[in-house]
N, C-alpha and C positions, 0 to 999 in steps of 0.2 A: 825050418819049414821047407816043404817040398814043393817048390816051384813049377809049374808046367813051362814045358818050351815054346807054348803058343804065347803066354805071359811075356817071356824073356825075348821073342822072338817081335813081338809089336812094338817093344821097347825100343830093341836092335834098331828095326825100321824108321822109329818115331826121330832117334838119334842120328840115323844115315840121310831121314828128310833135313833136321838140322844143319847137318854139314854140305850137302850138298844146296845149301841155302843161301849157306856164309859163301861159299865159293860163286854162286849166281851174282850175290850183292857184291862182292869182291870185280867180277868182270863188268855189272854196271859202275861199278866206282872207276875201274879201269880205262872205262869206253867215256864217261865224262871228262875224266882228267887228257885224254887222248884228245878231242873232240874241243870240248871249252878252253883246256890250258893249250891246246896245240903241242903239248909233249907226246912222242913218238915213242912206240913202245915194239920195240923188234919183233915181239910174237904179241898177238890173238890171246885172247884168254884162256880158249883151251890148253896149249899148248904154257901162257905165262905161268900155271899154276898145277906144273907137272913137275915131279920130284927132281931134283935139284936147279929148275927155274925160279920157285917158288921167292927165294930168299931176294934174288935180283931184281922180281917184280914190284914184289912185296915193299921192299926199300923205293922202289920209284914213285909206289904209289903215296908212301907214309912221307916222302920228302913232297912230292906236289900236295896233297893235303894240308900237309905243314904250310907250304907256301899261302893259303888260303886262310887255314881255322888252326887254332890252336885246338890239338888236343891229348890229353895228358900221356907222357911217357908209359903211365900204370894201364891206360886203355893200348895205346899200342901194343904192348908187350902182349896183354890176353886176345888181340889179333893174331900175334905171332906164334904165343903157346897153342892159342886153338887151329891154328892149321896143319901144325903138326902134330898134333892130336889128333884132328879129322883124318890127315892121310895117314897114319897108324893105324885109324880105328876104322876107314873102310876097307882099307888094302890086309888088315892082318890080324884086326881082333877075335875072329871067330875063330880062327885058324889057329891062334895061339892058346883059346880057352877050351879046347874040344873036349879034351881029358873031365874038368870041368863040369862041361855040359851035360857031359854025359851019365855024373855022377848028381843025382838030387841034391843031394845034400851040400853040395857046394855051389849051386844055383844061383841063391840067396846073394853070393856076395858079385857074382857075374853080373845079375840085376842091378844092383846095387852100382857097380862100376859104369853099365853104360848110362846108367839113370844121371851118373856127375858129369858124365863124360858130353850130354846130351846138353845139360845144363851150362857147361862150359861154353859148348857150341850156341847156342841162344844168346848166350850174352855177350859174346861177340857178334855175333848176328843184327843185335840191336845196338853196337857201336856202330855197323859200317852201314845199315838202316838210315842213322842218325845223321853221318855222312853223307848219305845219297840225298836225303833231302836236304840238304843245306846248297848242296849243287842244284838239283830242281828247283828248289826256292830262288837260289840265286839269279839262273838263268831262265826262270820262266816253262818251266817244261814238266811232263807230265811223265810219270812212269813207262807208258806206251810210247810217248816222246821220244824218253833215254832207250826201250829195249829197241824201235826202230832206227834210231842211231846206232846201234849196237848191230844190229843188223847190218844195216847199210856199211858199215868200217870195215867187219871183219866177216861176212857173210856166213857160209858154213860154222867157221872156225868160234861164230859168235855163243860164248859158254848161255846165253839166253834168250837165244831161239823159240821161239813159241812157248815161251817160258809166262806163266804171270804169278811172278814171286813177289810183288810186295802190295 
C-alpha cells in the first residue's frame, strides 16, 4: 500500500510527542527524588538524560525509587529499553530510513515501526506516570507543585518548564 508522507509524518510526531514525554516524566521523577529523598543528583535534567549521562541517572533514580515502592525488574528494564529507543529514534531514525521514505512501497513497514516504537514509549510513559503519583500522593502535592519544584531546583536547566505534561 502506498503510504503518504503526511500519514507517516503525524505518526513520526505523535511518537517524538511520546518520548519527549517519558523524558519530561523522567525529570519530574528526578526533581521529587531530589527534593523529598534529599538525594543530590550532579546534573539538572536536561543535561541528566543526555547521551552517555543517561545510564548513571537512570540507575539513581531506579535505586531511590526502589528505596520507596517496589517495582518489577520487567517494568524497569522497558524504562531502560525505551530510552534508548527514544534517543535512537529522535536523534537518528529519519536519517537512517530516507532511502525508504522515499521509495512508496516501502512506507508501510517505516509506519509500521514507529507505530511500536511510539507504543513502546507510552508504556513506559505510563510506568514512570505511575511513579510520579505515588510521590504526589505520598507527599501531598499537585503536579504544578512538582513542576514548580522543578523549577525552583534546577531553573533554566529544568527539562519541565512551562511544561504541562501530565
Amino acid at each position: 500500500m502506498d503510504h503518504d508522507l503526511t500519514e507517516i509524518m503525524s505518526e513520526f510526531a505523535y511518537a517524538v510527542h511520546a518520548a519527549q514525554m517519558l523524558e519530561y516524566g523522567l525529570g519530574i521523577l528526578l526533581t521529587q527524588i531530589a527534593v523529598n529523598q534529599r538525594i543530590e543528583f550532579t546534573d539538572g535534567p536536561k543535561q541528566a538524560f543526555r547521551k552517555g549521562k543517561e545510564i548513571k541517572s537512570l540507575a539513581a533514580i531506579f535505586k531511590a525509587v526502589r528505596e520507596k515502592e517496589y517495582f518489577t525488574p520487567a517494568e524497569e528494564n522497558e524504562i531502560w529499553a525505551a530510552i534508548n529507543l527514544r534517543n535512537d529514534f529522535v536523534h537518528s531514525f529519519l536519517v537512517d530510513r530516507g532511502i525508504q521514505l522515499a521509495n512508496p512501497n516501502d512506507r508501510q513497514s517505516v509506519l509500521d515501526e514507529i507505530s511500536a516504537v511510539r507504543a513502546t514509549l507510552l508504556k513506559a510513559g505510563e510506568i514512570v506516570d505511575h511513579l510520579i503519583n505515588k510521590y504526589l500522593a505520598e507527599y501531598g502535592m499537585s503536579i504544578e507543585d512538582a513542576i514548580a519544584k522543578a523549577d525552583k531546583k534546577w531553573g533554566s536547566e529544568s527539562l519541565v518548564r512551562n511544561k504541562h505534561i501530565h
